[in-house]
DOVEX-693484 format. One record per residue (C-alpha): residue number from 1; chain; z, x, y. Coordinates in steps of 0.02 Angstrom, whole numbers, plus 50000, padded with zeros to 5 digits. Each point is the difference from the previous one (the first is absolute). Last residue first. Example, Ala and Ser with C-alpha at 12.3 -4.5 7.8 and 13.67 -1.06 7.14 Angstrom:
<sites>
<site><vexro>2</vexro><guro>A</guro><up>50357</up><east>50684</east><north>49947</north></site>
<site><vexro>1</vexro><guro>A</guro><up>50033</up><east>49931</east><north>49828</north></site>
</sites>
This chain:
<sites>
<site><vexro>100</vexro><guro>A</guro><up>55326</up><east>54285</east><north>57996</north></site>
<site><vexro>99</vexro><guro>A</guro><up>49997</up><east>50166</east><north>50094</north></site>
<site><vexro>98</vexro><guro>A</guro><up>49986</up><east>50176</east><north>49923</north></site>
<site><vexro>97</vexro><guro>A</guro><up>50150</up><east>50150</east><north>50044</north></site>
<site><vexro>96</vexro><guro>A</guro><up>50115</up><east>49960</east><north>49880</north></site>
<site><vexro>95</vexro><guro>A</guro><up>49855</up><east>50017</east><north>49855</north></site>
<site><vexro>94</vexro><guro>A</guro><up>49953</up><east>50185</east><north>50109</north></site>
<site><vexro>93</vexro><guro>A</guro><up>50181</up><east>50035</east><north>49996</north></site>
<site><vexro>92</vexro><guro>A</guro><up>50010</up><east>49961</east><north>49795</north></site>
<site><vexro>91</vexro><guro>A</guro><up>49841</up><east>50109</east><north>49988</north></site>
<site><vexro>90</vexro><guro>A</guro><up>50081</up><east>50169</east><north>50090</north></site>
<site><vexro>89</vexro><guro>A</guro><up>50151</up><east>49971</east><north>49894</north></site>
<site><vexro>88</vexro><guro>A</guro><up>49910</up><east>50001</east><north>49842</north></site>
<site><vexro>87</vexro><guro>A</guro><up>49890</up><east>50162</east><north>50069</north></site>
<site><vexro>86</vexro><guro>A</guro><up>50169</up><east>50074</east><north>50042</north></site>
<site><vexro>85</vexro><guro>A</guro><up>50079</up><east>49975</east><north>49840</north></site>
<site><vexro>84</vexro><guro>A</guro><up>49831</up><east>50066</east><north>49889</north></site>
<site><vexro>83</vexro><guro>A</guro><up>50035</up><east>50151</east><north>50130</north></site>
<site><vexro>82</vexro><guro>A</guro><up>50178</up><east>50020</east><north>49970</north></site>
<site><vexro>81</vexro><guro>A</guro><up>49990</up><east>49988</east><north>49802</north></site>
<site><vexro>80</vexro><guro>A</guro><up>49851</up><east>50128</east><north>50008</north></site>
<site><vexro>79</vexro><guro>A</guro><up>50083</up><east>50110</east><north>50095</north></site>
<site><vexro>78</vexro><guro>A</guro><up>50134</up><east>50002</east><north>49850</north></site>
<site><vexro>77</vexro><guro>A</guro><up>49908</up><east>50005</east><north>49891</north></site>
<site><vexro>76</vexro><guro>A</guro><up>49929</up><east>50169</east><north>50060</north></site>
<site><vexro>75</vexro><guro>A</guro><up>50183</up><east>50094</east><north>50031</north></site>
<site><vexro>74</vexro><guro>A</guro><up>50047</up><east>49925</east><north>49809</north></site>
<site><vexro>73</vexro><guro>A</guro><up>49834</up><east>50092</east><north>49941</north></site>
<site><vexro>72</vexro><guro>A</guro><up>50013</up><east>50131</east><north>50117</north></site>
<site><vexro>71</vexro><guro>A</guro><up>50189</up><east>50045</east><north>49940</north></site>
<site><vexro>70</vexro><guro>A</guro><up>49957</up><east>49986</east><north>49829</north></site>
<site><vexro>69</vexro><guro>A</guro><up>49852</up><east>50128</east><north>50004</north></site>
<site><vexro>68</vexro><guro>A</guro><up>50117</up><east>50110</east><north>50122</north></site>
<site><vexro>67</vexro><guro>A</guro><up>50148</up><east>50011</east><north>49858</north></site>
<site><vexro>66</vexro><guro>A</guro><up>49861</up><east>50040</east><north>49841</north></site>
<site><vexro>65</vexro><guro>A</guro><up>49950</up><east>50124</east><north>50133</north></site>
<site><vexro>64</vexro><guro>A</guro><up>50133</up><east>50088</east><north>50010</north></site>
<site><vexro>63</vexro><guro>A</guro><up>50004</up><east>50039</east><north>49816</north></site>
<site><vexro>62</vexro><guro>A</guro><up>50166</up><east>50086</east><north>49940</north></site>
<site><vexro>61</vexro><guro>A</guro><up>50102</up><east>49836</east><north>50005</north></site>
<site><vexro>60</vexro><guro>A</guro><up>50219</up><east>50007</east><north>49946</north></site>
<site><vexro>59</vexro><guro>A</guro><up>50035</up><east>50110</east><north>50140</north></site>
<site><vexro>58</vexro><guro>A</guro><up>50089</up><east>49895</east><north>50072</north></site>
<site><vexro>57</vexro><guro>A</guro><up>49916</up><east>49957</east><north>50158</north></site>
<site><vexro>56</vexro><guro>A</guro><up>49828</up><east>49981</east><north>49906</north></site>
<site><vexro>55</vexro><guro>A</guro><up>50101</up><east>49874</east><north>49885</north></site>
<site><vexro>54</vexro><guro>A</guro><up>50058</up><east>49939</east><north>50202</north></site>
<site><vexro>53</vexro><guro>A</guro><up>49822</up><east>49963</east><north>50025</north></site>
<site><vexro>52</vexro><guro>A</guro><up>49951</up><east>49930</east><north>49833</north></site>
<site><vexro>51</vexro><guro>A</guro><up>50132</up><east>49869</east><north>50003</north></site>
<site><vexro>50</vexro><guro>A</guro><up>49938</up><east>49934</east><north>50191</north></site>
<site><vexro>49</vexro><guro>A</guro><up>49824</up><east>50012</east><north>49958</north></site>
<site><vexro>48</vexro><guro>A</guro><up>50036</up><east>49887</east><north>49841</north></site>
<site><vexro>47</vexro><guro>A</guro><up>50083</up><east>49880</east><north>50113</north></site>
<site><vexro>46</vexro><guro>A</guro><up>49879</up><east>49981</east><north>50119</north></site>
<site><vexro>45</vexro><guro>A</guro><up>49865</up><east>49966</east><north>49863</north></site>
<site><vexro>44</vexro><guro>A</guro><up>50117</up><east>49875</east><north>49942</north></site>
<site><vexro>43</vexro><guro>A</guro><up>50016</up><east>49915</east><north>50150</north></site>
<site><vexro>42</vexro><guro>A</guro><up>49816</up><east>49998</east><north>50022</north></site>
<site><vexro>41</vexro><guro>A</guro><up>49980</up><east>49917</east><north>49819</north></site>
<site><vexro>40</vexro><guro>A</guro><up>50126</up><east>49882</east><north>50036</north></site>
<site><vexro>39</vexro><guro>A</guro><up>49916</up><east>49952</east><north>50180</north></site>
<site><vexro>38</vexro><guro>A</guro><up>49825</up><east>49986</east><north>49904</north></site>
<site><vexro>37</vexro><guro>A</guro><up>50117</up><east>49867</east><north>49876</north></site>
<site><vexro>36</vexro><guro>A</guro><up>50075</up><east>49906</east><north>50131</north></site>
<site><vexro>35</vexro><guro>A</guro><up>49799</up><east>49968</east><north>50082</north></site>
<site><vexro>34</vexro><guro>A</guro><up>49921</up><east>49958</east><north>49844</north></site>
<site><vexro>33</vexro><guro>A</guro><up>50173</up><east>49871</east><north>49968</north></site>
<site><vexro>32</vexro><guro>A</guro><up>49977</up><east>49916</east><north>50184</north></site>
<site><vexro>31</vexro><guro>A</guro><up>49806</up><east>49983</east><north>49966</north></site>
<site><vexro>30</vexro><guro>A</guro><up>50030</up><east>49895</east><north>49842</north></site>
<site><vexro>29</vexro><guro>A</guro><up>49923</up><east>50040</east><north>49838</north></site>
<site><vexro>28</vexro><guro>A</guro><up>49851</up><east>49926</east><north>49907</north></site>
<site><vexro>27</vexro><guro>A</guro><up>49945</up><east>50141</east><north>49876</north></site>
<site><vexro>26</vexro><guro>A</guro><up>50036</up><east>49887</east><north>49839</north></site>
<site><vexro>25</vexro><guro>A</guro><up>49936</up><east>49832</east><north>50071</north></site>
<site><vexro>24</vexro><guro>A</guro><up>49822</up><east>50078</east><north>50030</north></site>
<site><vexro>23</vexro><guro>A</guro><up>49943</up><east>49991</east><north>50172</north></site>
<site><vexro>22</vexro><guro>A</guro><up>49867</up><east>49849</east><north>50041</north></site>
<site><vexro>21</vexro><guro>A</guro><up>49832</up><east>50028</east><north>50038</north></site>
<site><vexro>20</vexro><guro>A</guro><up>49939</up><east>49869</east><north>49877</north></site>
<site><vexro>19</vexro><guro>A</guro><up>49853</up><east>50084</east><north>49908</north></site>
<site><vexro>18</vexro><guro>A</guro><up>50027</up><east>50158</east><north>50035</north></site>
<site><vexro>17</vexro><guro>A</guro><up>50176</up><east>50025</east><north>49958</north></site>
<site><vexro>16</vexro><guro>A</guro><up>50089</up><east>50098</east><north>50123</north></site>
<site><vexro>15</vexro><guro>A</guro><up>50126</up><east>50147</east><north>49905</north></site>
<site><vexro>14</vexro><guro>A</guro><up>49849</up><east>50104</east><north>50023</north></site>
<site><vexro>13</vexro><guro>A</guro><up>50004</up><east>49984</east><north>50185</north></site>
<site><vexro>12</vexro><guro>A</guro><up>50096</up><east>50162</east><north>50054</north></site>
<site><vexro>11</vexro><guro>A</guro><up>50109</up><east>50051</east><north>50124</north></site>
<site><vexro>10</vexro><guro>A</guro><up>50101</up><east>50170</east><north>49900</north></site>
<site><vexro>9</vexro><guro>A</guro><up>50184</up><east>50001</east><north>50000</north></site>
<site><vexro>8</vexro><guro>A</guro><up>50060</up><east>50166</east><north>50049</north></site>
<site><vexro>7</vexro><guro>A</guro><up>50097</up><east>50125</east><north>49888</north></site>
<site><vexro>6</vexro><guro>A</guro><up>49973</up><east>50155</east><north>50077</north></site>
<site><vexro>5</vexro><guro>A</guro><up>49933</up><east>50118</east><north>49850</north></site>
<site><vexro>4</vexro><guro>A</guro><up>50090</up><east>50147</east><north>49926</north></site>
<site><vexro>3</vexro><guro>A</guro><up>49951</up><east>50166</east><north>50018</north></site>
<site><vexro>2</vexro><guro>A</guro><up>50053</up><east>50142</east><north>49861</north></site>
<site><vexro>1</vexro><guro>A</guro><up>50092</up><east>50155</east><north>50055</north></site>
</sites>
């Protein structure tokens, strides 16, 4: 069974340019599209737990544990999604919340 990695987009500052601390044009990309494609990815992760569970079903998947890997991965992006919500909802309140 081979491991694949999560595909996460890493924070970095090597797209900065030292001299003028701007981002480089290529890598510029709205929040709204970062955030639609991390809900992609965790749909698809959802779905591929969903097709390997009823393959297990079927008969059609002799590993178990190919079935349990994909379920944890979909089961842990998903608690990630809620929490990452949470914390966004938790910081509009506290904007609500401050006085002009």
């Amino acid at each position: 069974m081979r491991a694949e990695p999560l595909k996460l987009t890493p924070v970095s500052n090597s797209s900065m340019s030292l001299t003028s601390g701007k981002a480089a044009p290529e890598d510029e990309k709205p929040f709204g599209e970062f955030l639609s494609e991390a809900l992609n990815e965790v749909n698809e992760l959802q779905h591929a737990s969903k097709v390997a569970s009823l393959n297990l079903v079927a008969g059609k998947v002799q590993d178990i544990s190919e079935v349990m890997v994909a379920t944890e991965k979909a089961s842990v992006a998903l608690q990630l999604t809620m929490q990452v919500r949470n914390k966004i909802v938790d910081a509009y309140q506290e904007i609500m919340r401050m006085q002009v």
